[in-house]
N, C-alpha and C positions, 0 to 999 in steps of 0.2 A: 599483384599488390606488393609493393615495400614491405620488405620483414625488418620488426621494429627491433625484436628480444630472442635471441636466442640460448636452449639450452643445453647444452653437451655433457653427456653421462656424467648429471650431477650428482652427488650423493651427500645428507647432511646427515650427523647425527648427533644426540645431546647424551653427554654418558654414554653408554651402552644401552642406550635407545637410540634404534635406525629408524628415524623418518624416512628419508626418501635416499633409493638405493637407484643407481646409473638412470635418472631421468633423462631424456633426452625431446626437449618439443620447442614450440615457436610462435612468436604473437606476431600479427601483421598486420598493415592498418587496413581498419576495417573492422577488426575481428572485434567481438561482442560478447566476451566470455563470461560465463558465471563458474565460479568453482565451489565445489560441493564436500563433503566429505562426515564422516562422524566427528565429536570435537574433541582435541588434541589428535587426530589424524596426520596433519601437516600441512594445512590449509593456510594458514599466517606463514609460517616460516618457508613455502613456496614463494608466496607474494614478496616475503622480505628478500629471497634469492632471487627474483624478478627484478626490483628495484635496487640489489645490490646494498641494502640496509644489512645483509648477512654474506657472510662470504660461506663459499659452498666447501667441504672439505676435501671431492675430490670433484673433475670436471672443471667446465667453466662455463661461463656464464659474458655472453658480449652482447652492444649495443650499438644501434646502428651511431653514426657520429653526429652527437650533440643530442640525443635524443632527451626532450622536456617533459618530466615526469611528475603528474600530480599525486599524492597519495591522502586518502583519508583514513585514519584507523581508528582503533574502537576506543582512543583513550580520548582523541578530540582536544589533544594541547594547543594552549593557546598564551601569548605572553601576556604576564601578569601586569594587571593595571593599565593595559590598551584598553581602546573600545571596539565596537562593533564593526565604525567604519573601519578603524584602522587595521582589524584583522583581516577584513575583506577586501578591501581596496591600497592598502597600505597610505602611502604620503601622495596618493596621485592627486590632483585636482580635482575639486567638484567637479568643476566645467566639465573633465574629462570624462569621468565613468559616469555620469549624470545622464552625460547625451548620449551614452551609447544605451542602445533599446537591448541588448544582449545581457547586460548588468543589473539594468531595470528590472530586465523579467527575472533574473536571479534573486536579485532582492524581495520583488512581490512574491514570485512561487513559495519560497521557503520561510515566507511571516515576518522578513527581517525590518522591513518599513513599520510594522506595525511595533515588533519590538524597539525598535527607536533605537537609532546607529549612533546614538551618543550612547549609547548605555555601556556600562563598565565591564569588561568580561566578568569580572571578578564577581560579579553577582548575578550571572547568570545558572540558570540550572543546569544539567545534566544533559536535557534532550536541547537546551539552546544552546548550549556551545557545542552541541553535535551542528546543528542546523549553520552556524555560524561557522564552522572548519568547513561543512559541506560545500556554502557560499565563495569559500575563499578558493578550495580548489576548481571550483565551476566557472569562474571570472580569469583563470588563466588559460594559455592557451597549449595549456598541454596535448601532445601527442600521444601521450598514454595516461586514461586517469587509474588511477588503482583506487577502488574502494572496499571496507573492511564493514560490514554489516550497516551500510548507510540506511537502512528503510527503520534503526530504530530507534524508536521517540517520535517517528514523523505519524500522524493519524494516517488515513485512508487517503484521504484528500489528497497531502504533503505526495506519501508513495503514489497515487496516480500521475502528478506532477510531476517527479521526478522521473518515471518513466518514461512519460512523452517526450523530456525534456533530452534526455537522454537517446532517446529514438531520432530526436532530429539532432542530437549534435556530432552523433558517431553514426551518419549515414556512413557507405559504402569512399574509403579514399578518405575519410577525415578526421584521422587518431584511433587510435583502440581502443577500449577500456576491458579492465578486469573486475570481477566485482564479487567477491564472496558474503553468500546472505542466505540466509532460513526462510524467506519469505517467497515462496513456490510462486504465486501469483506475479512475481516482478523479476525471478527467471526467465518464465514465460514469455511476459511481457515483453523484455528487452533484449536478452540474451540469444546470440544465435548461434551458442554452440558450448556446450558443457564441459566442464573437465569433472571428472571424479579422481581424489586423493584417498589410495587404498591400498592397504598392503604394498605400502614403501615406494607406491609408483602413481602416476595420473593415467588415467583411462580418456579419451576424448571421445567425443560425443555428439553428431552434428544437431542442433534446434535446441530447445529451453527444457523446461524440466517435464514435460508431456515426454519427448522425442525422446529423452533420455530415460525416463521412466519406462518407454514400449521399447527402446534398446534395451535395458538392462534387463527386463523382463524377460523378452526373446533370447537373447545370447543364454538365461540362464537354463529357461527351459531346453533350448537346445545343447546344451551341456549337461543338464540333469544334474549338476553339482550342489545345488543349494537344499539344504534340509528343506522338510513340509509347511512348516509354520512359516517360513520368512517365503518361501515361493506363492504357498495363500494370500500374504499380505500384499506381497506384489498384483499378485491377481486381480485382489478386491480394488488397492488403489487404479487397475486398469480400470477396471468396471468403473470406476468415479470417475477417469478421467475422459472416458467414452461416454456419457451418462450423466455427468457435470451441467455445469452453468451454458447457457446456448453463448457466452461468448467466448468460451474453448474452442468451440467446436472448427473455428476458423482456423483453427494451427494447420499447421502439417503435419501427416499424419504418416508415418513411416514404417515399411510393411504393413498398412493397412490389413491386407488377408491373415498374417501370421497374428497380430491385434484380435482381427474379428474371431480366429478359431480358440485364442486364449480366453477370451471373454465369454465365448458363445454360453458356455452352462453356469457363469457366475449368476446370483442372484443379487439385486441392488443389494449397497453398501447396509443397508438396516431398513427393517420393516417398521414403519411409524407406526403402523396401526397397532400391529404387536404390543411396542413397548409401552404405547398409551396407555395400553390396557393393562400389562402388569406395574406400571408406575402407578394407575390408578388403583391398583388393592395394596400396593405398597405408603402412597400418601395419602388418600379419601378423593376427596373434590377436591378439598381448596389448597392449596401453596402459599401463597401471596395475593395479598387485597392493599392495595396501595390506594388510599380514602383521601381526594382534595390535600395533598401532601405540596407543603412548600418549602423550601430549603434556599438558606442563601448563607454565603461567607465573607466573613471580612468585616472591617469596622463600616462605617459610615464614609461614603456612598457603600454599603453591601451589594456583594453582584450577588446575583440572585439566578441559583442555578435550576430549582424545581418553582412552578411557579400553579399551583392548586393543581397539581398531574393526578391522576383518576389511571390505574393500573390496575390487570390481573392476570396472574402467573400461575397457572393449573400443570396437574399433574402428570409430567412427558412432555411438557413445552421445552424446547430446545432453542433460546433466544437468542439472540449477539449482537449485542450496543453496540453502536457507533456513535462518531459524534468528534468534532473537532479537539483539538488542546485545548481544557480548560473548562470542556462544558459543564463535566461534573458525572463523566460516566463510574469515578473511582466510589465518587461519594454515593451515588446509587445502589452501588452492590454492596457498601458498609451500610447504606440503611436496609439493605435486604439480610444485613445477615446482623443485624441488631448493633452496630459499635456506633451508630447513629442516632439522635431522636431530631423528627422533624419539629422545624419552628411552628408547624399547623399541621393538623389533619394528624393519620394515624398509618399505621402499617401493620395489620393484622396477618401476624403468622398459621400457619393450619398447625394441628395439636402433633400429627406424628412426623413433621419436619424435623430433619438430622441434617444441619449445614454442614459442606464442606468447601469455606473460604479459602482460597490461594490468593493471597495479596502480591503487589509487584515485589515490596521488600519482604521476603519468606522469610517463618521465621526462623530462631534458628534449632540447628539440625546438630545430634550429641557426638559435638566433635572425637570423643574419645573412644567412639564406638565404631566398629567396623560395618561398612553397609551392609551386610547380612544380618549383623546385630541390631543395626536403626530401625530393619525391615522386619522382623521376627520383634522386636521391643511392640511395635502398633500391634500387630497379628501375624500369625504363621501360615495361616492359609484362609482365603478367599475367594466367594461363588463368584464369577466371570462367565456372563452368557449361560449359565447354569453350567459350566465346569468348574471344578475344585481345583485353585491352582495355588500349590505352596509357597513361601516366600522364596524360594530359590528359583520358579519355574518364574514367578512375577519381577523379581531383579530382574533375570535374563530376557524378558520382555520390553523391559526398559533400559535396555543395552549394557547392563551390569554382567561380561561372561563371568564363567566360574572363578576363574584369576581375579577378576576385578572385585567380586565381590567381598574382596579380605582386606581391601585397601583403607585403610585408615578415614572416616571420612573429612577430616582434616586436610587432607592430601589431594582431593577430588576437585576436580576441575567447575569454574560456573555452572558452566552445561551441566555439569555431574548432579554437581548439588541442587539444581535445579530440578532434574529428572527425577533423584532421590526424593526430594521433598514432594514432587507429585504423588507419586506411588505410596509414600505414607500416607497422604491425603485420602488417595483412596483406599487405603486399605482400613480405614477409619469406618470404612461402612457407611456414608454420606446417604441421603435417595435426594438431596439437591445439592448442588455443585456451583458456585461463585465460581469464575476463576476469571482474570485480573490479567490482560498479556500473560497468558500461559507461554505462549512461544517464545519469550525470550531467553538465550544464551541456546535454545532446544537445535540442533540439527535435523537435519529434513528427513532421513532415518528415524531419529525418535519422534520428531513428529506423526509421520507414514503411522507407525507404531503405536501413538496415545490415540489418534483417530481412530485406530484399528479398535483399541480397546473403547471408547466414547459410541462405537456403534453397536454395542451388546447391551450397554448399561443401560439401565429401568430406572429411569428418573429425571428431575427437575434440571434443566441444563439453564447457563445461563451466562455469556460470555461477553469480558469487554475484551477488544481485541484490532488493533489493525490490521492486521496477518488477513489480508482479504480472502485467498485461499481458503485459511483451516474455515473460516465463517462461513462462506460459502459449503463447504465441504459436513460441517457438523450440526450446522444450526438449519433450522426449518422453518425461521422467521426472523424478521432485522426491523429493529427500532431504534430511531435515530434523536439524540439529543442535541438541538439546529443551535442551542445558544440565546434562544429566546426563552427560558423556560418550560418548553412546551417536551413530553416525551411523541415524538409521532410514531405510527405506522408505518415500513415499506413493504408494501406488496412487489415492489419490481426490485426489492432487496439491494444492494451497494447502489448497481446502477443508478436506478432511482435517486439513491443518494446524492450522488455523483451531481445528476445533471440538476434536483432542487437548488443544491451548495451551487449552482452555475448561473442557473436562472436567477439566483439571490443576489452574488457580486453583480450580474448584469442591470437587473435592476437599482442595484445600491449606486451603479454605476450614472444609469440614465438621470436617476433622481437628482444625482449632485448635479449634472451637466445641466436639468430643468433647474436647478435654485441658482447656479448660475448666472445662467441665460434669463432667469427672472430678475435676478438683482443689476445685472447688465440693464436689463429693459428698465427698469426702476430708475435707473441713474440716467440713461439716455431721454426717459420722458420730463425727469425734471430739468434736466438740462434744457430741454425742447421748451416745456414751460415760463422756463426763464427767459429764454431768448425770446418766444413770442411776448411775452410781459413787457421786454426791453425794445423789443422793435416796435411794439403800439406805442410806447411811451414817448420813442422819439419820434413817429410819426408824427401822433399828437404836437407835438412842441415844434415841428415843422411846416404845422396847418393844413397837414396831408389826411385824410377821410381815410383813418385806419380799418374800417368796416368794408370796404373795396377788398381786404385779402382774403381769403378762403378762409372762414372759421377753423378752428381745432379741431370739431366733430367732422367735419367735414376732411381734412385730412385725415384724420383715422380712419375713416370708410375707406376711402383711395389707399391708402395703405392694406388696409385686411381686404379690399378685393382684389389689389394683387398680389396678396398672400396664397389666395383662396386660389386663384387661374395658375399660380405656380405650383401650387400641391397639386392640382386635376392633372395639369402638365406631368410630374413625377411619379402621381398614380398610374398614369398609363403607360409610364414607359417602365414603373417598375412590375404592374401583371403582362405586358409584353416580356421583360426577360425571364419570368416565373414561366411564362407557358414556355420559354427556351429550353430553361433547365428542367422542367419535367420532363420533355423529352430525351434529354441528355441521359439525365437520371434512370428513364427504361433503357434508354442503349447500354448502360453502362450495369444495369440489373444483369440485361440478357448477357450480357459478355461476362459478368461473373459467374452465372448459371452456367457456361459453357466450360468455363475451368473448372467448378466445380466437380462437372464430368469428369472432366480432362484428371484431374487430379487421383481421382477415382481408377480409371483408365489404367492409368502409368504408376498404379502404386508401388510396383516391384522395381523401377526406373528412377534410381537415385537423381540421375543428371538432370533428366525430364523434370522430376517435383521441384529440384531448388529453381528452374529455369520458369515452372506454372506456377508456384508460391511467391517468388520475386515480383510479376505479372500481376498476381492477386493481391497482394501487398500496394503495387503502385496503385492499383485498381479500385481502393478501398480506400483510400486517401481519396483521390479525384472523387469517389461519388459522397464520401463523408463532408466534400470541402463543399459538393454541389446543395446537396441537403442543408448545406448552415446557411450557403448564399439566400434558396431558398426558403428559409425561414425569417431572414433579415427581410426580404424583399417583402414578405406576405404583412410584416408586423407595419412597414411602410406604408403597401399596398393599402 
């Protein structure tokens, strides 16, 4: 494969802080990297010495000739007083990026048709001028895209999309991409091959955040160098990621045996039954009783975001909203935590409820005080799984070491003051927890970390969040607010989600094509009307026996019988190709059943898995493509 970026013992550092000392590594197309790291690590300013936006102070840094490089970062600048179009497509012609189907779907996936490409940046939000930079560098034809935490502001939906989208544009041979991002589920998804930014240097790492998780895991136990509590936690997140969602389970799994002996005596990630039961003498029964509750914002047309919803939230329910931009998952959790009254109906709280809201914007944190002081200010020590752990043992859990925790909190990075403001939260003694995008600015360490600590607590959970991972990973149940008013239930959790939101556009889809094709048919039967009107008339006036042509009714029959002989025709030849592809469908079972093995097999056999996972990868397209065929054909059928 072409190497696109090379780096030779680069070293940068700001002050008398070393970031990164003689690195030396290499992008090549193809590659599908995600880079990881704690925040202020070096994680930006690699990327900036990648794309050459920072020059290195010692080494260097070369690029193949001409190389086209997209980048998206976390500010999302865009020129003042363009529009949409003109940030995404520049001065090009309609005609031009209209007809191409690769723009198109840029524009659909990321909501920008719906935001309206006239619209002026300048009054866009936060997460649409994310959506709108993300657009612009998706429509070029960069050879290396570099993205800087793109999955946030996008809901579940968005990050599903951009995954795929991503998976088929940097196949194998067709640009690289680098992408640094919090959100473990779209590692996985995408990425086939990790870096870690640590201790002044990158670590590489072959597969998504699984592979590097059972790598890092494994390298440490066989080194024995990591203190007890941070090797636990690795442990426990094995055990989740063995033990996970069944649509994990399809990764690759590396060192398999060395995995299965590290997990072997772990206990699942939290005992539900357990906590239900001390949640329940900690709150009574009731939590939350959401009574015929309706809610709507905005002047006249008001959207109308709760529409007579019927809720209830008992004690040790561990929940996680979802729901598109806009549906109104923000405003939920403010009527849950009282900063709301609904327009109807009622919200009755239980008497020994202790809320503990995280809102996106947190508030704020006593800038003059040192984080040992902000932490010690709430409380000095807190029960944890029934251990007593001090505010110094609880900083340090929340990646504040001894050094840091003297640092001004003024001085403290996003992430920082993000992490801080959780840990005050709980150290408030909450037994119900709001929390609002907890994950953002968070690194996948402090996340590992707040999960760790969410599976000891005895209480009320209750999460909006697109971070599909942590939802997956903490929550015990998913309700989704579709945009119609309605809160639903998923039993088959995201998923579910996933394919409702699919079956919906497709529907939305069919519906228009039917009013259509009905207003077509409208216009061609008056048409037909008129002309038979105009043809009797001159018949008449030519002494011609207009009653000799075939009636109207009479042509409509002859017409809908051979509507009727061409659909029986279509029906049979489309359960003829249905019974084709069931069969495909088992050849193509049995042949994944057999990598499956295979996989299993050759666990210790690096070459062998990337060469059966490749295999299985092709494998799992072809029978997912066959399954959709036949589902088309049957709705035919």
């Amino acid at each position: 494969m072409a190497n696109l970026v090379n780096l030779e013992n680069v070293s940068k550092s700001f002050g008398t802080t070393n970031v990164l000392t003689a690195v030396s590594l290499g992008v090549s197309d193809g590659d599908r990297i995600g880079v990881v790291g704690r925040n202020g690590g070096g994680k930006s300013t690699l990327l900036n010495l990648i794309t050459r936006d920072e020059a290195p102070d010692a080494g260097r840094v070369t690029h193949t000739g001409g190389l086209r490089i997209a980048i998206v970062d976390q500010r999302g600048e865009l020129v003042a007083g363009s529009t949409v179009r003109a940030a995404v497509v520049g001065d090009a012609a309609e005609h031009v990026w209209a007809g191409d189907a690769a723009v198109r779907e840029i524009l659909t996936g990321l909501g920008l048709s719906e935001l309206g490409l006239d619209t002026s940046v300048d009054r866009l939000s936060g997460g649409e001028r994310r959506r709108v930079s993300l657009a612009a560098a998706l429509v070029t034809d960069a050879e290396l895209l570099v993205l800087d935490e793109p999955t946030n502001h996008l809901d579940i939906e968005g990050v599903s999309w951009l995954a795929a989208y991503l998976n088929r544009r940097f196949a194998r041979g067709s640009g690289a991409l680098m992408v640094v991002t919090h959100d473990r589920w779209f590692l996985d998804e995408v990425c086939s091959r990790t870096w870690e930014v640590v201790n002044e240097g990158v670590r590489s790492f072959d597969g998504g955040y699984a592979a590097y998780i059972l790598a890092r895991a494994e390298r440490d136990r066989q080194a024995s160098a990591s203190e007890a509590r941070r090797q636990n936690l690795l442990r426990k997140e094995l055990a989740w990621l063995r033990r996970g969602a069944p649509a994990r389970t399809s990764k690759p799994k590396f060192r398999i045996e060395a995995a299965e002996a590290l997990i072997a005596d772990v206990p699942e990630p939290r005992s539900t039954t357990e906590l239900k039961a001390l949640a329940g003498r900690r709150l009574g029964r009731s939590v939350y009783d959401v009574e015929d509750v309706s809610l709507s914002v905005g002047s006249a047309p008001a959207k109308i975001l709760l529409d007579d919803v019927t809720w209830h939230v008992g004690p040790g329910d561990r929940i996680g909203i979802i729901g598109v931009n806009g549906s109104g998952k923000t405003h939920l959790l403010r009527l849950l935590a009282g900063e709301l009254q609904p327009a109807s109906g009622r919200v009755v709280i239980g008497q020994t409820v202790r809320v503990g809201y995280l809102s996106q914007n947190v508030a704020e944190l006593p800038g003059e005080l040192r984080v040992i002081e902000a932490v010690s200010e709430v409380r000095t020590t807190a029960e944890i799984g029934g251990v007593e752990l001090s505010a110094t043992q609880l900083a340090e859990r929340f990646g504040f070491a001894n050094d840091r925790q003297w640092t001004p909190v003024n001085d403290l990075s996003g992430g920082e003051r993000r992490r801080l403001q959780l840990l005050r939260l709980l150290l408030s003694q909450p037994n119900v927890l709001l929390l609002d995008e907890p994950t953002n600015d968070l690194d996948t360490d402090t996340l590992a970390a707040l999960e760790d600590l969410l599976d000891s607590w005895a209480g009320t959970l209750v999460v909006v969040s697109h971070d599909r991972y942590l939802v997956e990973r903490i929550c015990d149940s998913t309700v989704a607010l579709l945009g119609d008013g309605s809160l639903s239930a998923l039993p088959g959790g995201i998923e579910e989600y996933l394919q409702r939101r699919a079956a919906a556009k497709a529907a939305a889809v069919k519906q228009a094509a039917a009013n259509s094709a009905a207003s077509n048919s409208t216009a061609a039967n008056s048409t037909a009307a008129n002309s038979t009107a105009a043809n009797g008339a001159a018949a008449k006036s030519a002494g011609t026996d207009a009653g000799t042509a075939p009636s109207a009714d009479r042509a409509d029959a002859l017409a809908s019988a051979a509507q009727l002989r061409e659909r029986k025709v279509d029906s049979r030849a489309a359960r003829k190709e249905m019974a084709r592809l069931e069969r495909e469908i088992a050849k193509l079972e049995r042949r994944e059943q057999v990598l499956h093995n295979a996989l299993a097999e050759h666990a210790t056999d690096y070459t062998k898995i990337n060469e059966l996972d490749t295999e299985l990868r092709e494998l799992t397209a072809a029978k997912e493509l066959a399954e959709h065929s036949w589902l088309e054909l049957s709705e035919q059928a």
